[in-house]
C-alpha positions as CSV (number, residue, x, y, z in Angstrom):
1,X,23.8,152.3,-42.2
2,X,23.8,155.4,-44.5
3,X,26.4,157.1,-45.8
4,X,26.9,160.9,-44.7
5,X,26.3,162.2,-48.0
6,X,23.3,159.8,-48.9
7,X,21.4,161.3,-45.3
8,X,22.0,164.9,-46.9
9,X,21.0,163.9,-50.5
10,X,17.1,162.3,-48.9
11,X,17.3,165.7,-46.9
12,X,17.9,167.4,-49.8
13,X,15.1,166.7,-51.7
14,X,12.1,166.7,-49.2
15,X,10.5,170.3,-49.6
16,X,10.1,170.5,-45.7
17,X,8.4,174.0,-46.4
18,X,6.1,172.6,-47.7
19,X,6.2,169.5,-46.2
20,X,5.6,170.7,-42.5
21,X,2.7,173.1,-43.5
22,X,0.8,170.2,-44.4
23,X,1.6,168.0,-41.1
24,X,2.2,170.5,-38.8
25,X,-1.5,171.8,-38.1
26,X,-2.4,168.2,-37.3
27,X,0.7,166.9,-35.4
28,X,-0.1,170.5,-33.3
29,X,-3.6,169.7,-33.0
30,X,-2.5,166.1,-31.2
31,X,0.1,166.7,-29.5
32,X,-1.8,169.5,-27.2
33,X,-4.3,167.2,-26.6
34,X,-2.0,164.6,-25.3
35,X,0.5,166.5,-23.6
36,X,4.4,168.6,-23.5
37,X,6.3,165.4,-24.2
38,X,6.3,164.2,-27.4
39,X,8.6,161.0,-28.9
40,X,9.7,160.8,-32.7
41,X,10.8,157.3,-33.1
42,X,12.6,156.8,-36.8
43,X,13.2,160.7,-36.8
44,X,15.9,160.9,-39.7
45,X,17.2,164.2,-40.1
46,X,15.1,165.6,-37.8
47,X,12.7,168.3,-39.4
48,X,9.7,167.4,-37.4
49,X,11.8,167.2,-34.2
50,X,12.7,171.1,-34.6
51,X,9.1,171.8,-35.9
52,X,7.4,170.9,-32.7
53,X,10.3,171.8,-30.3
54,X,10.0,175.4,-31.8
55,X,6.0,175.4,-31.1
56,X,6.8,174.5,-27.2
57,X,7.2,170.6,-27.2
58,X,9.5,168.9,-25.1
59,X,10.6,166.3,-28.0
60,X,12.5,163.4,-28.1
61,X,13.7,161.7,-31.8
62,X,15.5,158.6,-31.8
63,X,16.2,156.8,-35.1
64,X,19.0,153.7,-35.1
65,X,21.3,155.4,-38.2
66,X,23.7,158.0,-37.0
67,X,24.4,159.9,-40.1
68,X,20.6,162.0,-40.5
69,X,20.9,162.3,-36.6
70,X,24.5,164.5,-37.1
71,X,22.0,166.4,-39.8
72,X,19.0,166.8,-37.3
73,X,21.7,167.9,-34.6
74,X,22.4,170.8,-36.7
75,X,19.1,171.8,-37.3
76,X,18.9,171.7,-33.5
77,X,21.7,174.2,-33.1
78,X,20.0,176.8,-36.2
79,X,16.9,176.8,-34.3
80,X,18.1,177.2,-30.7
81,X,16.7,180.6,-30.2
82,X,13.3,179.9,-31.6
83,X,12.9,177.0,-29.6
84,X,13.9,178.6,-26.4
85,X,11.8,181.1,-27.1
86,X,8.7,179.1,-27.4
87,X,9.9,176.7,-24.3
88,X,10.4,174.1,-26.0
89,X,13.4,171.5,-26.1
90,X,14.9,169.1,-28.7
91,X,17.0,166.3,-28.6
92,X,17.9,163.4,-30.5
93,X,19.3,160.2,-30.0
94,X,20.9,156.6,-31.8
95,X,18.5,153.9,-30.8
96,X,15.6,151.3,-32.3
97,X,12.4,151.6,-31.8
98,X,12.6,148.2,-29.8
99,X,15.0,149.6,-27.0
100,X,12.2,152.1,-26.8
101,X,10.8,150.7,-23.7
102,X,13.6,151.4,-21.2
103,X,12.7,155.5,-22.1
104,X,12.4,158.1,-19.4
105,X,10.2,159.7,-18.6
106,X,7.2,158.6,-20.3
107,X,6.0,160.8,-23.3
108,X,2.4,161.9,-24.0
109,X,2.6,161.2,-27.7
110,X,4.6,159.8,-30.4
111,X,4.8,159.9,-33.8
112,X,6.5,157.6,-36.4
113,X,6.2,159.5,-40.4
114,X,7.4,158.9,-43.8
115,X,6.8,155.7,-44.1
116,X,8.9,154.2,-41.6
117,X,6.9,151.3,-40.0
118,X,7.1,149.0,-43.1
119,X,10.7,149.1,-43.9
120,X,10.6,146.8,-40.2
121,X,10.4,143.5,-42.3
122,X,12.4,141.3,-40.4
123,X,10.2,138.4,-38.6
124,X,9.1,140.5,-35.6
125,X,10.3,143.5,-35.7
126,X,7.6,145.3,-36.3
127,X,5.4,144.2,-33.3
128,X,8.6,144.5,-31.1
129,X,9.0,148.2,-32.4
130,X,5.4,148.8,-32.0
131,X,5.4,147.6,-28.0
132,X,8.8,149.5,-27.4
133,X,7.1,152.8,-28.3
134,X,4.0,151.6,-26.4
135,X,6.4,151.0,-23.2
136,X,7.8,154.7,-23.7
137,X,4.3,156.0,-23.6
138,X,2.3,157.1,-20.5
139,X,-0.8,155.2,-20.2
140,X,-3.8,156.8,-22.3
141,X,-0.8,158.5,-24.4
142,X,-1.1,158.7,-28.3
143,X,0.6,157.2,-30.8
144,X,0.0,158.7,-34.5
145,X,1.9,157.4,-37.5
146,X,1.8,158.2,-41.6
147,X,2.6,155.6,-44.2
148,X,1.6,154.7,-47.8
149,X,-1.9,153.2,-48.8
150,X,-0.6,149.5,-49.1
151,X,-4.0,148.2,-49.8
152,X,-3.7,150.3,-52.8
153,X,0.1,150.2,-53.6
154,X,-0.6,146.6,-53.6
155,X,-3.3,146.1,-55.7
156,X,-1.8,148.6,-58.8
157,X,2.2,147.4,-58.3
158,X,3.2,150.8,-59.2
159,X,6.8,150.4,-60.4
160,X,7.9,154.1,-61.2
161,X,7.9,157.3,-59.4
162,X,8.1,161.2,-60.1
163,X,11.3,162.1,-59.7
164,X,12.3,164.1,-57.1
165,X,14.9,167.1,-57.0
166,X,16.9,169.5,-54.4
167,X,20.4,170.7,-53.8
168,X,22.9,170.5,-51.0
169,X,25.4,173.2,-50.1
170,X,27.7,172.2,-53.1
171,X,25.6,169.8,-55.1
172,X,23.1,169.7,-57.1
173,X,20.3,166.0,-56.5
174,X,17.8,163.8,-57.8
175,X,15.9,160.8,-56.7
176,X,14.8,158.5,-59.2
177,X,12.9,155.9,-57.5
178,X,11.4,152.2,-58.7
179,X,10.2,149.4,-57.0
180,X,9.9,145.4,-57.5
181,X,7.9,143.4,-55.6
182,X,8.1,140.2,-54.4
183,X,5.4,137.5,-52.9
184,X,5.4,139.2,-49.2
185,X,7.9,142.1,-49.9
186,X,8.4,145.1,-52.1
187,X,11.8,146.4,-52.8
188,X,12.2,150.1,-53.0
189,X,15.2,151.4,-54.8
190,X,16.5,155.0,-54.4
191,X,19.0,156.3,-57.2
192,X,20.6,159.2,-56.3
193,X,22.2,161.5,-58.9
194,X,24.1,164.4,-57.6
195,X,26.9,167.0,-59.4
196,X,28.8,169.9,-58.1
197,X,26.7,173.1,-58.6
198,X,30.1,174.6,-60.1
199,X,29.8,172.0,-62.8
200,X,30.5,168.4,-63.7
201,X,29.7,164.9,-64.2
202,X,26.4,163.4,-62.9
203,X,27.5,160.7,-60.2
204,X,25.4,157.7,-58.6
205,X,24.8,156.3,-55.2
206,X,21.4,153.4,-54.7
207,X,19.7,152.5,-51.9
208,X,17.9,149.6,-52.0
209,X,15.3,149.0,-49.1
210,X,12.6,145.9,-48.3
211,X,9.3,146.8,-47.3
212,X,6.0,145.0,-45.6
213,X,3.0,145.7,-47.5
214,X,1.4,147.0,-44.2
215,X,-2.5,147.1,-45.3
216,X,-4.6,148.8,-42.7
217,X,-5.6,145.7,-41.4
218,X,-2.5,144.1,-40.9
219,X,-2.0,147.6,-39.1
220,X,-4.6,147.3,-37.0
221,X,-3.6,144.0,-35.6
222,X,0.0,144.5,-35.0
223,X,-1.2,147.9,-32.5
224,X,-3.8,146.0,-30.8
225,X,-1.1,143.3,-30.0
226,X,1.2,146.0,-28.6
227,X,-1.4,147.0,-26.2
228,X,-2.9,149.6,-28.4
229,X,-6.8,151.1,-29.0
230,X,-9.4,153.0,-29.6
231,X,-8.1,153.1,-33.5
232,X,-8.4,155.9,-36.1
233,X,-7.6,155.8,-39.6
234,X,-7.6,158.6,-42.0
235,X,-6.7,159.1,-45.6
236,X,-4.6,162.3,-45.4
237,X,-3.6,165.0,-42.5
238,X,-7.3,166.9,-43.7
239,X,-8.6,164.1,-41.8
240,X,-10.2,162.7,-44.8
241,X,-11.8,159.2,-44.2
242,X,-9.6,156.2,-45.4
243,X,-10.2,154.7,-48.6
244,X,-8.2,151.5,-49.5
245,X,-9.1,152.5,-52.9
246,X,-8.1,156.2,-53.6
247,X,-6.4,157.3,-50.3
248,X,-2.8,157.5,-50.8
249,X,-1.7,157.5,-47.5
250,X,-2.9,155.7,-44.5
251,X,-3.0,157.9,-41.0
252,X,-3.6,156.0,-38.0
253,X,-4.0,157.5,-34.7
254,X,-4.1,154.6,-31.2
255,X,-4.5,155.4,-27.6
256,X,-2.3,153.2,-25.2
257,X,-4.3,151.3,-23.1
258,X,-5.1,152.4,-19.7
């Protein structure tokens, strides 16, 4: 589980400004089609929750690490009077995305970001995650997710990344960020580097996390086993066609099964 301070540091340095002007038009754009009730499974600290809650969503984010839920609880309580205002509701909760199943009521959408669904790399889990959040979904409903382009991130092995920077209330962060990879796997490790703002010596915390490189097809497989179709892939939240090649991310948008 993560430390307090290491959910406020990944916080810290995603620009959800600019972040959420990128995802939102989309996420908007399907979750009126689908319906009011929209699930975030692996919701972390809880900026997309707020974001649709304040455009009139009834959401529900769920993510099985308590310390970025006590973050996304606060973000709750800043935006209470937007989000009443637009009739919308937020909520969060500690679970999996496997004990998704016994949710209620069914949801119209869901959507799983960041790069979640490959960090499930225990034998299983990922199919059992993917048919708990089918279970939570009314039939027809949506499910929409955003990871990497593994086809690609395979192929090159990148091992370094740009490094990333932001501040809490009292401290100044950065994110440097490598990766390793295995025969099946690729490790991800997250250093973070953080100092009062008043002044002082650099201190360290890592994260280290496996990952499934999950290639649109193995993708595509895994959602039609969890009672998934009617598949769409894109390369970015433009709606740019997928390229295993050049896209950097892979977008997927399934429709439960009737």
């Amino acid at each position: 589980m993560t430390e307090p301070k290491l959910a406020a540091y990944y916080d810290a340095v995603i620009n959800w400004e600019k972040r959420l002007a990128r995802e939102m038009p989309l996420l908007t754009e399907l979750a009126r089609t689908a319906g009011l009730r929209v699930l975030v499974p692996a919701c972390g600290t809880g900026g997309h929750v707020v974001a649709l809650a304040a455009r009139g969503f009834k959401t529900l984010g769920f993510d099985a690490d308590e310390a970025p839920l006590e973050i996304a609880r606060g973000k709750i309580r800043a935006a209470e009077s937007s989000i009443a205002a637009a009739g919308g509701e937020a909520r969060v909760m500690q679970s999996n995305m496997e004990e998704a199943a016994g949710l209620q009521p069914l949801c119209d959408a869901a959507f799983c970001l960041g790069n979640a669904l490959p960090g499930l790399s225990a034998p299983g889990q990922l199919l059992s995650a993917l048919r708990g959040v089918a279970h939570a979904l009314r039939p027809g409903g949506i499910f929409f997710t955003q990871n990497l382009n593994y086809d690609r991130r395979w192929r090159e092995k990148v091992q370094y990344f740009p490094v990333l920077s932001g501040e809490t209330s009292e401290e100044e962060v950065l994110l440097v960020k490598f990766a390793d990879y295995e025969a099946e796997f690729i490790n991800f490790h997250a250093v973070f580097l953080a100092r009062p703002k008043a002044g002082g010596a650099w201190q360290s915390q890592v994260r280290t996390s496996r990952q499934i490189p999950l290639c649109r097809t193995r993708l595509a497989e895994l959602l039609l086993q969890a009672g998934f179709g009617k598949l769409r892939f894109w390369g970015d939240y433009a709606k740019s066609p997928f390229s295993e090649a050049e896209s950097s991310d892979l977008l997927v948008l399934a429709e439960k099964a009737q």
